[in-house]
C-alpha positions in Angstrom: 46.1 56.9 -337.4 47.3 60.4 -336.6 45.9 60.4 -333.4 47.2 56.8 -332.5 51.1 57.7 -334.0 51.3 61.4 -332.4 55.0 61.3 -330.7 55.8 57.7 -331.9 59.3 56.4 -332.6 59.6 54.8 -335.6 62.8 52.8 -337.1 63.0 50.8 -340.7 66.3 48.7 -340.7 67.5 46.0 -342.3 70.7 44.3 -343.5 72.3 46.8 -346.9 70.8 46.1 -349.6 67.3 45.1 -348.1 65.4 48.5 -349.5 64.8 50.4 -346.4 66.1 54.2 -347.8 63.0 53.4 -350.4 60.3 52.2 -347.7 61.6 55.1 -345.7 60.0 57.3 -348.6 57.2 55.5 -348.6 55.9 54.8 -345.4 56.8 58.9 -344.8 54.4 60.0 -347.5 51.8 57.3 -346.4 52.3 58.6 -342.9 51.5 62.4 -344.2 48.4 61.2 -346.4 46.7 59.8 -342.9 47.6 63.6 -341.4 50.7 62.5 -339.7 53.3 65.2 -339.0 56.3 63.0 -339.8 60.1 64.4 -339.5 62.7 61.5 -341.1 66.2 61.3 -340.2 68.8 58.8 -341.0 71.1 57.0 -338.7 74.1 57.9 -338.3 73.9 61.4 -339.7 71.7 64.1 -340.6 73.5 66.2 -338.0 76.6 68.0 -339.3 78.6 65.9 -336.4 76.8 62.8 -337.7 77.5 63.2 -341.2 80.8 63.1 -340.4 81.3 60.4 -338.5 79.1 58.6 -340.9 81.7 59.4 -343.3 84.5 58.0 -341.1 82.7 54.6 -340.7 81.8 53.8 -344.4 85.3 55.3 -345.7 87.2 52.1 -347.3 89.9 53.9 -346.2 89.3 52.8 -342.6 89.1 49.2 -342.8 91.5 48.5 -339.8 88.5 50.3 -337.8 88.1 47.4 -334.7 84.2 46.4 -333.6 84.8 48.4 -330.4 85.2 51.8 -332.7 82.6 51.3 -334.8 79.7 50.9 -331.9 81.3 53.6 -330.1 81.1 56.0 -333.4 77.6 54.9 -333.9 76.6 55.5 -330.2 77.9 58.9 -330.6 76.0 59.9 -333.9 73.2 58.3 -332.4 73.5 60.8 -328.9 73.8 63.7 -331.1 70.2 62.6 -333.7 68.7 62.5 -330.5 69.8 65.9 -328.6 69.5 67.8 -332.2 66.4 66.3 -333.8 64.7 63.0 -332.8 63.8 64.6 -328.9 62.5 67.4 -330.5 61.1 66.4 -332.6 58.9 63.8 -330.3 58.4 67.3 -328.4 56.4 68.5 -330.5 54.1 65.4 -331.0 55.2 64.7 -334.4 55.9 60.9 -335.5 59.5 60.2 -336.0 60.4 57.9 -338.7 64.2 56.8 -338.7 66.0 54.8 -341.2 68.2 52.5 -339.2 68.9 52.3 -335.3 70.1 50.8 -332.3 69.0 47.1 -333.5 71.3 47.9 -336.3 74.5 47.9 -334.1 72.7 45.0 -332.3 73.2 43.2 -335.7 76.3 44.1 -337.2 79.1 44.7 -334.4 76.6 43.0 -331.7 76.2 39.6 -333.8 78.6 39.3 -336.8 81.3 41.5 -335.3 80.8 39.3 -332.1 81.1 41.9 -329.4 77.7 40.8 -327.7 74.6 42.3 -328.2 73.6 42.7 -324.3 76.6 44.0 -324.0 75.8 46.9 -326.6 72.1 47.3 -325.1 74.0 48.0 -321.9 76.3 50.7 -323.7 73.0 52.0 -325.7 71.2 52.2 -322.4 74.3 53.6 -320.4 74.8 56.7 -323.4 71.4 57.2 -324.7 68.6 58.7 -323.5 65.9 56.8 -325.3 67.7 53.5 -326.6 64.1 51.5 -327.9 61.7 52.9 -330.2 58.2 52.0 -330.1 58.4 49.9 -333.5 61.3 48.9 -334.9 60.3 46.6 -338.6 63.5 44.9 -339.9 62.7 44.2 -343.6 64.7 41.1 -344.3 66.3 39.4 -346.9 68.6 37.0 -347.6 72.3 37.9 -348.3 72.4 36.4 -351.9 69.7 39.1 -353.0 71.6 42.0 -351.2 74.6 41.6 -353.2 72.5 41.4 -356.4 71.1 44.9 -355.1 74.0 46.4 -353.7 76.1 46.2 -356.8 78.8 48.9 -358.3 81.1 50.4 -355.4 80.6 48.9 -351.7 81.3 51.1 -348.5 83.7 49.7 -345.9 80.3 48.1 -344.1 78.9 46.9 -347.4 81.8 45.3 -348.5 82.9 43.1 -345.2 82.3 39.7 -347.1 79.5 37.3 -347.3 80.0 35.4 -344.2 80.0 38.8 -341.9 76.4 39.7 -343.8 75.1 36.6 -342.7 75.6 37.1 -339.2 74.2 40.5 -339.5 71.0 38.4 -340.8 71.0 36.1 -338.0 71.3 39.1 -336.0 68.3 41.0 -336.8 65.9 37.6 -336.9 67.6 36.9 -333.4 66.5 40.4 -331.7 62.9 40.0 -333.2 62.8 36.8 -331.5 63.5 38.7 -327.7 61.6 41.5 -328.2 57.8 42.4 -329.1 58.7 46.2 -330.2 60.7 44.2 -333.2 59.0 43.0 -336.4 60.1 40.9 -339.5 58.8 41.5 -342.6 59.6 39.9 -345.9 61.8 42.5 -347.9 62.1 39.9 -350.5 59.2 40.8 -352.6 58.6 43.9 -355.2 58.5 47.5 -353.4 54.7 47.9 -353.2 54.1 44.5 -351.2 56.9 45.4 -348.9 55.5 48.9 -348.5 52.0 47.2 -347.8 53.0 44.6 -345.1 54.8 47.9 -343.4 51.5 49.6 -343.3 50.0 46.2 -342.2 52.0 46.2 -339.3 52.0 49.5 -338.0 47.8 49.8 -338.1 47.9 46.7 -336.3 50.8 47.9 -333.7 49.1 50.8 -333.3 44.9 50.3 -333.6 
């Protein structure tokens, strides 16, 4: 495996709630215990100008915030992770494991926020100089069992209302229909069976 996912792209996403942070963890120390140099970077932030917008997209304070902002915010954390860190990073031959990613704007302001998701693919592509990784696993679940997990205080994304969350469902089942570089996996389950399906998938991606 560390021969066969030297320089790969990797990206865990996933509606809120569905456990990715957690299989993120996971999959990075599996990754090392095969020999995999693995860097892990989270999207948007873990650059100083991503962190902040990150914090000006999940602020409650924003709610007014239109579709068209919020893609354009992400698109621009996303330009910087990729000049600072995710380039590099691939550089150097090391596997890069991201926790969330293009297909997420694909599903959220794409699909339930109804601006179009060829018409962010074309933006992606347009501002970004790498918009596909090689394997992108969305863990799903369904919207009743995100809520249960979610819980206490919601972000302004988190807390857009049931209806919005199942469009960003739909979303994410509908770009793993169109492409082959996007796999499902059942996020329902306990942690260890969801971690063992990702490994599943990404020996058999990548034998």
């Amino acid at each position: 495996m560390a021969n066969n996912l030297t320089g790969k792209f990797l990206v865990l996403d996933g509606p809120d709630g569905c456990g990715k942070s957690s299989q993120c963890e996971l999959l990075a120390k599996w990754l090392s215990a095969q020999g995999v140099s693995v860097e892990c970077f989270r999207d948007p932030g873990t650059t100083a100008i991503g962190e902040k917008i990150r914090q000006i997209l999940l602020s409650v304070e924003h709610e007014s915030m239109s579709t068209a902002a919020e893609l354009l915010l992400y698109m621009a954390a996303r330009a910087q992770l990729w000049k600072e860190d995710i380039k590099p990073a691939l550089s150097e031959n090391k596997c890069v494991l991201l926790d969330r990613w293009l297909s997420s704007t694909c599903a959220y302001q794409g699909r339930a926020g109804g601006f179009g998701m060829e018409k962010i693919i074309q933006i992606a592509e347009d501002s970004l100089e790498r918009a596909w990784p090689d394997l992108t696993i969305i863990l799903d679940v369904d919207v009743e069992t995100t809520s249960k997990r979610l819980g206490g205080e919601l972000d302004r994304m988190e807390a857009k209302g049931q209806s919005y969350h199942e469009k960003v469902r739909e979303g994410f089942l509908g770009l793993a229909k169109q492409r082959d570089d996007v796999v499902v996996v059942d996020a329902g389950q306990d942690i260890q069976a969801v971690g063992e399906n990702i490994i599943a998938i990404i020996e058999s991606h990548f034998k």
